[in-house]
VMD Tcl script that draws the C-alpha trace (Angstrom):
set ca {
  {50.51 -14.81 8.97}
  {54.18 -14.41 10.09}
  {54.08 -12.67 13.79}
  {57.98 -12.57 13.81}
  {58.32 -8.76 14.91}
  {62.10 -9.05 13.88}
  {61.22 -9.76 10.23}
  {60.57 -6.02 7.81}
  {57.87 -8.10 5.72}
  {56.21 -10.09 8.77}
  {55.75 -6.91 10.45}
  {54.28 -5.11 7.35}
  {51.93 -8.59 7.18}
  {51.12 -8.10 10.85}
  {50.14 -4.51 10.60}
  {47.78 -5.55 7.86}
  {46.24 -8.71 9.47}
  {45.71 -6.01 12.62}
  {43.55 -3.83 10.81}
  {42.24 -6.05 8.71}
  {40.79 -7.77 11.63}
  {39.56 -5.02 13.34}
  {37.97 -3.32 9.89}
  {36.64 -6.68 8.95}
  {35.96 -8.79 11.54}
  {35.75 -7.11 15.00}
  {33.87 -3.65 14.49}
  {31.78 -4.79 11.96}
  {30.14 -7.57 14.38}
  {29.36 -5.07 16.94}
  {27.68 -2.36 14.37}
  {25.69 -5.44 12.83}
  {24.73 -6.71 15.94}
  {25.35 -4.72 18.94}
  {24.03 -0.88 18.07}
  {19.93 -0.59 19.34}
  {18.34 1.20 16.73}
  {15.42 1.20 18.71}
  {16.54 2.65 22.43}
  {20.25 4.07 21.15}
  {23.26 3.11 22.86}
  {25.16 -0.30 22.15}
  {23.75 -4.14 23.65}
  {26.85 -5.92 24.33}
  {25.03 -9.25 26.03}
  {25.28 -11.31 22.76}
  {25.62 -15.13 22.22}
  {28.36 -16.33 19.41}
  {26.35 -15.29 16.73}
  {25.62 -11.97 17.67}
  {21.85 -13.01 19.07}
  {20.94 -10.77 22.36}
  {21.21 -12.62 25.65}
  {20.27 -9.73 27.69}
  {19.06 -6.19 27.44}
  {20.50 -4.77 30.04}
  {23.11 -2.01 29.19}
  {26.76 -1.50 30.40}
  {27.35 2.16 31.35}
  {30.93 1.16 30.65}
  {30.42 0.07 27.45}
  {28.52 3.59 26.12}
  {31.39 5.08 27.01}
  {33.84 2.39 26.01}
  {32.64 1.78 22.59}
  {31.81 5.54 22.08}
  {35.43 6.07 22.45}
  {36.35 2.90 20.03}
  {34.22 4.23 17.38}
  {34.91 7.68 17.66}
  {38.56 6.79 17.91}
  {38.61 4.93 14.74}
  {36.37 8.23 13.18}
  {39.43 10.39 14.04}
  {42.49 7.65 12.43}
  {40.88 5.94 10.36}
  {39.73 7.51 6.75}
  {37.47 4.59 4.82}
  {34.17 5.25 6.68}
  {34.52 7.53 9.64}
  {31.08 8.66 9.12}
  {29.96 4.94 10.00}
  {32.39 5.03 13.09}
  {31.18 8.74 14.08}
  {27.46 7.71 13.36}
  {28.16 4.87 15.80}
  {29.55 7.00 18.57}
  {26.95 9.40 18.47}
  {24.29 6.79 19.02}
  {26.32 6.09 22.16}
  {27.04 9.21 23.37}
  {23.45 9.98 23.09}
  {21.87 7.54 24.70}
  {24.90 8.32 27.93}
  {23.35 12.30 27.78}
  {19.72 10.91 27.84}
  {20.10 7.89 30.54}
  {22.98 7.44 32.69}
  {23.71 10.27 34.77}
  {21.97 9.65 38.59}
  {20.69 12.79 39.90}
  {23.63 13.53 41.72}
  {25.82 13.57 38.82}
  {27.46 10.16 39.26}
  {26.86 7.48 36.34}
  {24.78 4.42 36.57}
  {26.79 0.99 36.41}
  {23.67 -0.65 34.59}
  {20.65 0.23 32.68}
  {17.46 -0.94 30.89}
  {17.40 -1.30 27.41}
  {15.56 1.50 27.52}
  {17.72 4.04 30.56}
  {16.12 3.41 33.57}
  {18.36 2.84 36.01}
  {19.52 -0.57 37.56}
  {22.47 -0.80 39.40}
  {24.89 1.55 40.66}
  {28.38 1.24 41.96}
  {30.62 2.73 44.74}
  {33.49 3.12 42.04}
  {33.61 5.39 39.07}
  {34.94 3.60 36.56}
  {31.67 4.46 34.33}
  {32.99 8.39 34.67}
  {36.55 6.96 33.00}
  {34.68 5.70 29.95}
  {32.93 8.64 29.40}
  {35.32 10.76 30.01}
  {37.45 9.01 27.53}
  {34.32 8.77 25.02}
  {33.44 12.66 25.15}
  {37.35 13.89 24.57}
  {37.45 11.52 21.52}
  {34.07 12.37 20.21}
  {34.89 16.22 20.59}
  {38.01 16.00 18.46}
  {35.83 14.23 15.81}
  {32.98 16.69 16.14}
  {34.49 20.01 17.65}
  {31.31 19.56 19.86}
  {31.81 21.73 22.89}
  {29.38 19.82 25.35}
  {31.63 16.62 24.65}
  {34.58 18.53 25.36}
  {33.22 19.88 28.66}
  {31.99 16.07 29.33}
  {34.97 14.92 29.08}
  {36.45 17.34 31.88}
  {33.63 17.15 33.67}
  {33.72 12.95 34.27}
  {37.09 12.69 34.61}
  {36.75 15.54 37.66}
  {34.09 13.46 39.13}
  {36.60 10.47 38.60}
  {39.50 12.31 40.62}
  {36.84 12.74 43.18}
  {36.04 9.88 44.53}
  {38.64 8.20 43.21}
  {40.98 10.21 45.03}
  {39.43 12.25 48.03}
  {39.25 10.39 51.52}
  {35.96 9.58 52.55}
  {33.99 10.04 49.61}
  {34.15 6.81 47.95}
  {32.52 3.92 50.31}
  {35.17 1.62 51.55}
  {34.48 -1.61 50.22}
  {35.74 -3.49 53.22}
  {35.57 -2.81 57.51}
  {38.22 -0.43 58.73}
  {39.64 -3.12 60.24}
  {42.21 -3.64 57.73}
  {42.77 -1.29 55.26}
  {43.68 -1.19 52.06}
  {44.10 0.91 48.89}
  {44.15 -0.36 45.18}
  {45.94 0.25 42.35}
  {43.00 0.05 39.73}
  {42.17 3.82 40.46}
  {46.11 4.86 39.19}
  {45.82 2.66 36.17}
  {42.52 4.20 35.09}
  {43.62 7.46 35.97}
  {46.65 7.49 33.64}
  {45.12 5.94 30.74}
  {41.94 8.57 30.84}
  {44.25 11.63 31.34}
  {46.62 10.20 28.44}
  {43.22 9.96 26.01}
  {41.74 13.72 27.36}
  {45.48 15.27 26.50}
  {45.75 13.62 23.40}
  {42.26 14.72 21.75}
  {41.62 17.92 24.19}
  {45.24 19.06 24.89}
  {47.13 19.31 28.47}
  {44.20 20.51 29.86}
  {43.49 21.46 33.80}
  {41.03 19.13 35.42}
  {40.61 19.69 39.56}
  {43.64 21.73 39.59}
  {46.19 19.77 37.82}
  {46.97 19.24 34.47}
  {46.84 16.07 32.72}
  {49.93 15.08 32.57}
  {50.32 16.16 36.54}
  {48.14 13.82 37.11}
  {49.78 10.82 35.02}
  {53.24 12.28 36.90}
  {50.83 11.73 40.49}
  {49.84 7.91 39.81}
  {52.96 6.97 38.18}
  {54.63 8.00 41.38}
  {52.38 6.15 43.72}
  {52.62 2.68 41.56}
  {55.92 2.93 41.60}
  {56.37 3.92 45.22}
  {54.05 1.67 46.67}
  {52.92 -1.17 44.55}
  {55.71 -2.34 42.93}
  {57.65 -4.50 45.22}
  {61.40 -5.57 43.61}
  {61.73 -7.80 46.65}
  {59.11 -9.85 45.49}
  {59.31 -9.25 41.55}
  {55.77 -8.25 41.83}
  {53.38 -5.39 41.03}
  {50.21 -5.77 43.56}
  {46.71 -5.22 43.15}
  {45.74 -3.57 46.71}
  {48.55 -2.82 49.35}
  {48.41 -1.15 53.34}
  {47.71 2.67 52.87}
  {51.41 3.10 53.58}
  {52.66 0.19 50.73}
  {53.05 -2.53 52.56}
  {52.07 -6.11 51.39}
  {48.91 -7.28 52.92}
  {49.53 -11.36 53.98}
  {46.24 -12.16 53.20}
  {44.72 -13.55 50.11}
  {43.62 -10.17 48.86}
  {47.03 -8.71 49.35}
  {48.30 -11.22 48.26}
  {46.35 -12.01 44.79}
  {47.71 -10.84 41.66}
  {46.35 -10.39 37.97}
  {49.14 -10.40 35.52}
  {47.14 -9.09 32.67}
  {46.27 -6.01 34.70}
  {49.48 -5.25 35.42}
  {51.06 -6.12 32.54}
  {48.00 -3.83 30.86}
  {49.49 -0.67 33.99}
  {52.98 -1.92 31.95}
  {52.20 -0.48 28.37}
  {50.31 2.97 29.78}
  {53.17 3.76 31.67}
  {55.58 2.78 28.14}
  {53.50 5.01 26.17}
  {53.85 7.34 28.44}
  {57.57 7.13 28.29}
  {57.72 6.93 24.37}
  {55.76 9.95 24.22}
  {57.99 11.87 26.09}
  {61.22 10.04 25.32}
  {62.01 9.27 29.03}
  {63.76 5.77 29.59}
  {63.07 5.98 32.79}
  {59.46 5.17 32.46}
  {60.21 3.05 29.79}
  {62.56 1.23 32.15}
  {60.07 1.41 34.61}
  {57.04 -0.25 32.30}
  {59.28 -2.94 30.87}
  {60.10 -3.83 34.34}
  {56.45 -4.52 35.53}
  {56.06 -6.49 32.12}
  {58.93 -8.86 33.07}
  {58.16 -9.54 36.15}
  {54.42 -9.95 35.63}
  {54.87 -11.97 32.74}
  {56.97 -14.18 34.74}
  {53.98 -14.36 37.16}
  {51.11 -14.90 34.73}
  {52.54 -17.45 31.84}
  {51.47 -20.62 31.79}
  {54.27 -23.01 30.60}
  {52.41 -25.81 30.76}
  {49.15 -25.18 28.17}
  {50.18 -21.31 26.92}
  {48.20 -18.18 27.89}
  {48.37 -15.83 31.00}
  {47.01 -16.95 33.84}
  {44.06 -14.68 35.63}
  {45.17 -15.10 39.24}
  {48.33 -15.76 40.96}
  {49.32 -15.68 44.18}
  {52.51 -13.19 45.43}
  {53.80 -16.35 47.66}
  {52.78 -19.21 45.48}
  {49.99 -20.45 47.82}
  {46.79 -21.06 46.75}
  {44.39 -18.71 45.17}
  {41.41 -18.37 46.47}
  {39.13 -17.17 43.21}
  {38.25 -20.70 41.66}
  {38.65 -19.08 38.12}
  {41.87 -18.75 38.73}
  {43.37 -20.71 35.91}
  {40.97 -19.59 33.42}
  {42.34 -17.41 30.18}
  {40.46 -14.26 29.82}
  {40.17 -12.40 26.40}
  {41.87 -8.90 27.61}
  {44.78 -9.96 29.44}
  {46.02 -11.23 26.70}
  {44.90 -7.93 24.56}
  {47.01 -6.39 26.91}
  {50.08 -8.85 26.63}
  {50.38 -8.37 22.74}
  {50.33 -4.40 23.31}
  {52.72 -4.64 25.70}
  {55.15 -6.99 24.13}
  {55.32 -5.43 20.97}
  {55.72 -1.80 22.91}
  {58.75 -3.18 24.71}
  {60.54 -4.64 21.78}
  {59.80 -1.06 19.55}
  {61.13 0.75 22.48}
  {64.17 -1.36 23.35}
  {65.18 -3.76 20.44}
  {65.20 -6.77 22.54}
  {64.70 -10.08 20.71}
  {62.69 -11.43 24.52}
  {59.86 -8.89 23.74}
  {59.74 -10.51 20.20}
  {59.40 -13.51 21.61}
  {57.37 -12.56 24.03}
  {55.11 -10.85 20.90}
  {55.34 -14.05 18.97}
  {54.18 -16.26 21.92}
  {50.74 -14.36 23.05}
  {50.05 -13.80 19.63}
  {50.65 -17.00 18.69}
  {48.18 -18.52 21.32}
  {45.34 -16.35 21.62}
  {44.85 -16.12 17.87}
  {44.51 -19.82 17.71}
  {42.57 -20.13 20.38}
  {40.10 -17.19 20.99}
  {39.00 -16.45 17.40}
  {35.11 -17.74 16.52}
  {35.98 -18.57 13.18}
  {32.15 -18.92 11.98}
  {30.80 -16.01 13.23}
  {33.67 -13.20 13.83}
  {34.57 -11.65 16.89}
  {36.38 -14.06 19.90}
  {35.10 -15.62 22.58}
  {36.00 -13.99 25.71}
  {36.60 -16.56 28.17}
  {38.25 -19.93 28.05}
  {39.63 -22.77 29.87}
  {43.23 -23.44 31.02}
  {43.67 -25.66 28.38}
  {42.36 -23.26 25.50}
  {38.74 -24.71 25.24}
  {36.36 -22.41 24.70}
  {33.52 -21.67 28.20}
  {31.40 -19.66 27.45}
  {30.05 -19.18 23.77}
  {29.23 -15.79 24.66}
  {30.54 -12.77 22.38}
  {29.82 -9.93 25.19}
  {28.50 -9.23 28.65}
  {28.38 -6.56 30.66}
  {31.90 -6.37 30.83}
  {32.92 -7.33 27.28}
  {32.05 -5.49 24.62}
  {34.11 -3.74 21.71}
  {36.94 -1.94 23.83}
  {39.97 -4.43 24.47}
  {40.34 -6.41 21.42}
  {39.33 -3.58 19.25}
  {41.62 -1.30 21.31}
  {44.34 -3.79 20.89}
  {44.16 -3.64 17.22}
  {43.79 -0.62 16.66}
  {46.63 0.51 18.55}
  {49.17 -2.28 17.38}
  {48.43 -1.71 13.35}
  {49.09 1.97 14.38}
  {52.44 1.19 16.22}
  {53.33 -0.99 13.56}
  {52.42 1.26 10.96}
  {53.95 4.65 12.16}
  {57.10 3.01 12.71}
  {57.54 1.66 9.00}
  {56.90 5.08 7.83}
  {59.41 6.76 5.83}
  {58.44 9.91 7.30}
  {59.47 8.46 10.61}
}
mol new
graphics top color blue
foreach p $ca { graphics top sphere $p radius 0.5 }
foreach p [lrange $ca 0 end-1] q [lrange $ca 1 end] { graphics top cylinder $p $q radius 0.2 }
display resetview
């Protein structure tokens, strides 16, 4: 498989081996093996072969893989009633089980919904959020639609509203983070695109894409240091300590492609400008020249990190990467984000794939040997690799389009 984006037929091959793998491979590994038939919802804690580890349930991942499935029910046209059928389950078992009384979602659950665990952030409201608008456009169900609206105010929040959100560290230094504006764009781009520009806590979507955007750029992207940070001072300023100081490449370079898509979708090169920017420099951060792969952690001063996994390569960063890459290069025509395409490609599909049993492994060594045999966990599940390939064989395949 030629992954040579400058090349008509390799990029008609790639959009095919994308969706190919996702159709073939990916989803159909998590319908065999992750959907409970018994309890509803999706397990995601499953060894290599698709055996369960653990029945506990990700509240992310009803939400996340409700919006995969229901996402591929609304694109893609050979079985969208398995996809839909799939979401539902999800979506079901989030109505039945994971609300707390006071209207905030549960991080973890039993198999069977009784609650576990539950978390000062909100990310769990995202997901849902994200699920609900996607499973309304497939359905035209009205609750889903008000879900959707309904999570993503409870997102804003206490994402957003001083004081209502516990801080996760003393008062004696803080600190704000920039995982709250990521998820915030990339919910209020997936609620306008299946539910329309709609109002949510007094501003409409794309107000409150326009409000993060603004922030990121203002305060956590730092040309002095070719950097985009994780967690800054209230007012923007770099924190010289290892949290302030601790970047993730993949995350950023993920923040890169929502605010791209942003800018193709309304034509503005100054976002795209913007996005490609945090790509380059973050790339520049996170690839390893030595072995290949992005790099979890790095450190804004080149000191030493102080997470000992440091080193490792994670499965989604380099979902991200390939997104982003191949994003820059359709939006500007630069033979780099080829390159750039070619190279993360390149890697992780030679090194994350489980060739036996489908799916990839989700975390690996510096040196591209596998860690962990694991297919999910509470934090993997079907959302970033599916996500990834979904959204690149659509890329690829709009833009080859005659009616484009």
């Amino acid at each position: 498989m030629n992954s040579n984006l400058t090349d008509s037929a390799a990029r008609a091959g790639l959009a095919a081996f994308y969706r190919d793998t996702l159709l073939n491979d990916v989803m159909p590994f998590w319908l065999r093996h992750g959907l409970d038939r018994g309890h509803g919802g999706i397990l995601t804690c499953l060894d290599r072969d698709g055996s369960v580890i653990d029945t506990d349930k990700s509240v992310w991942f009803q939400g996340r893989a409700a919006w995969m499935f229901a996402t591929l029910a609304n694109t893609e046209h050979q079985s969208p009633t398995d996809f839909l059928a799939a979401a539902r389950v999800c979506i079901e078992f989030l109505r039945a089980h994971c609300t707390a009384p006071d209207g905030k979602l549960y991080f973890t659950v039993t198999r069977e919904g009784a609650p576990l665990r539950m978390r000062r952030y909100v990310y769990s409201e995202s997901f849902a959020a994200i699920a609900n608008a996607a499973y309304a456009k497939a359905t035209g169900d009205a609750r889903a639609a008000e879900d959707a609206v309904k999570f993503f105010a409870t997102y804003l929040h206490h994402s957003f509203t001083p004081g209502v959100m516990p801080p996760k560290f003393e008062a004696t230094r803080p600190m704000k983070g920039i995982g709250p504006h990521m998820i915030g764009i990339a919910t209020a781009q997936e609620l306008r695109a299946n539910l329309g520009d709609v109002t949510v806590s007094g501003r409409t979507c794309t107000e409150w894409i326009d409000r993060s955007i603004a922030e990121i750029e203002h305060d956590f992207l730092k040309p002095e240091h070719r950097a985009l940070l994780e967690c800054v001072a209230p007012d923007g300023s770099v924190i010289d300590h290892h949290e302030g100081r601790t970047l993730n490449p993949g995350h950023a370079i993920e923040c890169a492609w929502f605010v791209m898509h942003e800018g193709a979708l309304r034509n503005d090169r100054r976002l795209i400008q913007l996005g490609t920017t945090i790509l380059d420099w973050m790339w520049a951060r996170g690839w390893d020249t030595e072995h290949g792969g992005l790099l979890y952690f790095t450190d804004l001063l080149g000191k030493p990190v102080q997470e000992y996994w440091h080193d490792m390569k994670f499965w989604w960063p380099h979902n991200e990467a390939i997104i982003a890459a191949l994003l820059a290069w359709q939006l500007t025509g630069e033979a780099r984000y080829a390159e750039m395409h070619q190279l993360v490609h390149d890697w992780s599909f030679r090194h994350f794939p489980d060739r036996e049993h489908g799916e990839w492994f989700g975390y690996l060594h510096r040196d591209g040997r596998v860690s962990s045999r694991a297919k999910g966990t509470i934090y993997k599940g079907p959302f970033h690799l599916p996500r990834m390939l979904w959204y690149c064989w659509q890329r690829l395949e709009q833009a080859e389009s005659p009616a484009r």
